[in-house]
C-alpha positions in Angstrom: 4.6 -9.8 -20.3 4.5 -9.9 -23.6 5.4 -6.2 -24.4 7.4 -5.2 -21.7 10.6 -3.4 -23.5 8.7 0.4 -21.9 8.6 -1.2 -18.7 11.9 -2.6 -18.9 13.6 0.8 -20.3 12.1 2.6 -17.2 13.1 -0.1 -15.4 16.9 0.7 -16.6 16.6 4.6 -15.4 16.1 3.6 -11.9 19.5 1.4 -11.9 21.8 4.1 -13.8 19.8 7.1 -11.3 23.0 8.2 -9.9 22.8 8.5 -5.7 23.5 12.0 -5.0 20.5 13.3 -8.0 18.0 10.7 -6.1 19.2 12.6 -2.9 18.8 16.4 -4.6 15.6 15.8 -5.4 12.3 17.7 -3.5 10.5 15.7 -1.3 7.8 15.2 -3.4 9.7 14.3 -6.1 11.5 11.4 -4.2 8.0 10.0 -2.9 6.6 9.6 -6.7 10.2 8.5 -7.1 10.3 6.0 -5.2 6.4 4.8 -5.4 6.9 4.3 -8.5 9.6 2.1 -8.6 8.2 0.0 -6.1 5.0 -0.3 -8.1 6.9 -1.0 -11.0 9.2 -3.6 -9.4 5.7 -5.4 -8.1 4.7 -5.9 -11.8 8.3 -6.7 -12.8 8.0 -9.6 -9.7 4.9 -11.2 -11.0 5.3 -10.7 -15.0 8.8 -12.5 -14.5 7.1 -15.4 -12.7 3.7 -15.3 -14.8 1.3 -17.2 -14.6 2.1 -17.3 -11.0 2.0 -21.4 -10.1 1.8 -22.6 -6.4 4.8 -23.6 -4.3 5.3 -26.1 -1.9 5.5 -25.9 2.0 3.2 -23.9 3.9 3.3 -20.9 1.7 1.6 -23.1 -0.8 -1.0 -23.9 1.8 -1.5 -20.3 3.2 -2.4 -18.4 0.4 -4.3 -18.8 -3.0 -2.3 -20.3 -5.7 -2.2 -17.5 -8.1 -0.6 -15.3 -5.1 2.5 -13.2 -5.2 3.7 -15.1 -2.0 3.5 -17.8 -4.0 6.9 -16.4 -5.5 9.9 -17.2 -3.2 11.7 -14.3 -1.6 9.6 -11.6 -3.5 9.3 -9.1 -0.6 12.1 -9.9 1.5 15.3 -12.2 -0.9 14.6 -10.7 -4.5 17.5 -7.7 -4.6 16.7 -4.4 -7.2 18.8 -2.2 -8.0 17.7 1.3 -7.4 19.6 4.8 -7.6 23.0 2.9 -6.5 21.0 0.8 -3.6 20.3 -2.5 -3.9 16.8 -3.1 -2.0 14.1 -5.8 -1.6 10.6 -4.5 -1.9 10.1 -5.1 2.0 13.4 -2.9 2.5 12.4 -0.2 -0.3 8.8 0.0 1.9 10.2 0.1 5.4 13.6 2.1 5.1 12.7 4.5 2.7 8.9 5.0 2.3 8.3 4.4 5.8 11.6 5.3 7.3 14.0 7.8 5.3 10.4 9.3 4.1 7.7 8.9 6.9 5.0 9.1 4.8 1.5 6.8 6.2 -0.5 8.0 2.3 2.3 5.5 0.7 0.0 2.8 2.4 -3.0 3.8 -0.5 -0.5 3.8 -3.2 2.1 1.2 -3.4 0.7 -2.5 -4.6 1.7 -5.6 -3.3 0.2 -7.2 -6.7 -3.5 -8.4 -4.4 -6.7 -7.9 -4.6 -6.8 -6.2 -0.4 -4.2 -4.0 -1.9 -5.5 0.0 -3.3 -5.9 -0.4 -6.5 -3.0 0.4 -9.3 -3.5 3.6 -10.5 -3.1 3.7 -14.9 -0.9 6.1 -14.3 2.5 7.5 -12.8 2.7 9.3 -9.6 4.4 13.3 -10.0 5.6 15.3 -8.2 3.3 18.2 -9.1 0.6 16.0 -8.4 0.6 14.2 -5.3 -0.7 15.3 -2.7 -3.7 15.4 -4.8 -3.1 12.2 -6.7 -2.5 10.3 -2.5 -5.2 12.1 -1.8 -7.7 10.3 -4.1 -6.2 7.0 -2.9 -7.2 7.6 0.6 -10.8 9.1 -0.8 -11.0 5.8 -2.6 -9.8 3.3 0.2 -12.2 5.0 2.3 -15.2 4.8 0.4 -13.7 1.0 -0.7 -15.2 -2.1 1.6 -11.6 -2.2 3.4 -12.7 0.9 5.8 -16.5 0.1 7.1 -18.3 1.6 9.5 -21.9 0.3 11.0 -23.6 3.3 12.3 -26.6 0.7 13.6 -24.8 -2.1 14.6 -21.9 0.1 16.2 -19.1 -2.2 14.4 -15.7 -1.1 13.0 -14.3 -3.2 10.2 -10.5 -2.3 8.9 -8.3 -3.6 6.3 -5.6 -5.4 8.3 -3.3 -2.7 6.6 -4.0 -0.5 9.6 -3.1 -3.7 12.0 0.3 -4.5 10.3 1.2 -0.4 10.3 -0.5 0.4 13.4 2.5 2.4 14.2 2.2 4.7 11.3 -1.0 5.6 11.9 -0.9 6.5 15.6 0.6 9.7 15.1 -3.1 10.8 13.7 -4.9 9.8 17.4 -5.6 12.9 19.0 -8.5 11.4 21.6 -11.1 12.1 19.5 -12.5 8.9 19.6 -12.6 7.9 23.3 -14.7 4.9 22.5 -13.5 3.2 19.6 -10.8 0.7 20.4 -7.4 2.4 20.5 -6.3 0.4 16.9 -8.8 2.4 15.1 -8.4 5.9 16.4 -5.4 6.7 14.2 -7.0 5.5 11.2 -10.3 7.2 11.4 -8.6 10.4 12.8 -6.7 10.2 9.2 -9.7 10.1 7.4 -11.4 12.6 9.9 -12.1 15.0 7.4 -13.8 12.7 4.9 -16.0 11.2 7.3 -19.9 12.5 6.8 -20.8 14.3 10.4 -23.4 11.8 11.5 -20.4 9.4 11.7 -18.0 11.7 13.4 -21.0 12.4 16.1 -21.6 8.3 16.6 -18.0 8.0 16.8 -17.9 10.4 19.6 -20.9 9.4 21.2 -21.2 5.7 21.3 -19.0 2.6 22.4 -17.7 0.9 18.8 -16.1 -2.8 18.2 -13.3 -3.0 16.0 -12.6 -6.3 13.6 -9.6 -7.0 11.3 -10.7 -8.0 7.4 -9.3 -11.2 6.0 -6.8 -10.1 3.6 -7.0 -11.0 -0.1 -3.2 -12.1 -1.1 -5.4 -13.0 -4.2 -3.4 -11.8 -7.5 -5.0 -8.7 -9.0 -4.4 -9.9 -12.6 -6.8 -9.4 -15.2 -7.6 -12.0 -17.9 -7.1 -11.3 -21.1 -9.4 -12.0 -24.2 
């Protein structure tokens, strides 16, 4: 906030991207394309509106003060401009990330600006780099307290990510797990691989329940000294 002229020169590049060099570019290159920009548009949202102060109505009541739904419209009536589109961050997530792109690994990289989001990376995302850099995300939510598994107490506990994008995650069930509930299977078949083999044989062999974490909409600021 109060050294944003970097922020606000990148900020300019993704307005004056012309349409048809968004649309040249690899498919890689137009996932850390448009990542980024919605990560960056997330800090633009809350550093315009900072310190973030509690509404009225039932938003106000809802969620913590300090929240980024505290901030009328800022998913679904706040227009960017973006490469000749204009877009909320709702639409940039569903019709591009989720839709034009159909890539589930944006779910562990883009930041809705709360503490149950993955965490910001200091860095940008590149083309050259991400698979590995998405990669590390889903390593890291994994091994994070949003994705818990009770071997002993046969419990599943997700992020409520998985809930709201179900759907994105069901391509992934492949009947592996017959006795988890059917909400988790697509999640943990994602992560199959990075799952220890005790788990994968419990989750095979035994009858699991399956609860949705409360959600932090808390703002993932830091205080400054």
């Amino acid at each position: 906030k109060k050294n944003r002229k970097t922020l606000d020169q990148y900020l300019g590049t993704l307005r004056n991207t012309a349409p048809a060099d968004e649309k040249k570019l690899a498919r890689n290159e137009r996932l850390a394309f448009w990542i980024n920009a919605y990560n960056a548009l997330t800090v633009k949202t809350i550093i315009d509106h900072y310190p973030v102060k509690k509404g009225w109505g039932f938003a106000a009541l809802a969620y913590p003060a300090n929240s980024i739904k505290q901030i009328k419209g800022a998913f679904d009536g706040i227009d960017h401009s973006i490469a000749g589109r204009k877009l909320t961050l709702n639409e940039l997530e569903d019709n591009i990330l989720r839709g034009e792109l159909n890539e589930p690994r944006i779910h562990f990289a883009i930041v809705c600006a709360s503490i149950g989001c993955p965490l910001l990376r200091s860095e940008a995302y590149r083309a050259d780099r991400l698979d590995a850099q998405l990669k590390e995300n889903a390593n890291a939510f994994l091994n994070s307290e949003r994705v818990r598994i009770n071997l002993t107490t046969k419990e599943i506990s997700l992020s409520k990510i998985f809930k709201w994008f179900e759907k994105d995650f069901r391509r992934f069930d492949r009947s592996t797990y017959k006795n988890i509930p059917e909400a988790a299977r697509g999640p943990l078949e994602f992560f199959n691989e990075a799952l220890d083999s005790k788990t994968r044989a419990s989750l095979k062999a035994n009858t699991f329940t399956l609860s949705w974490q409360p959600y932090d909409w808390g703002l993932n600021d830091k205080k400054l000294k």
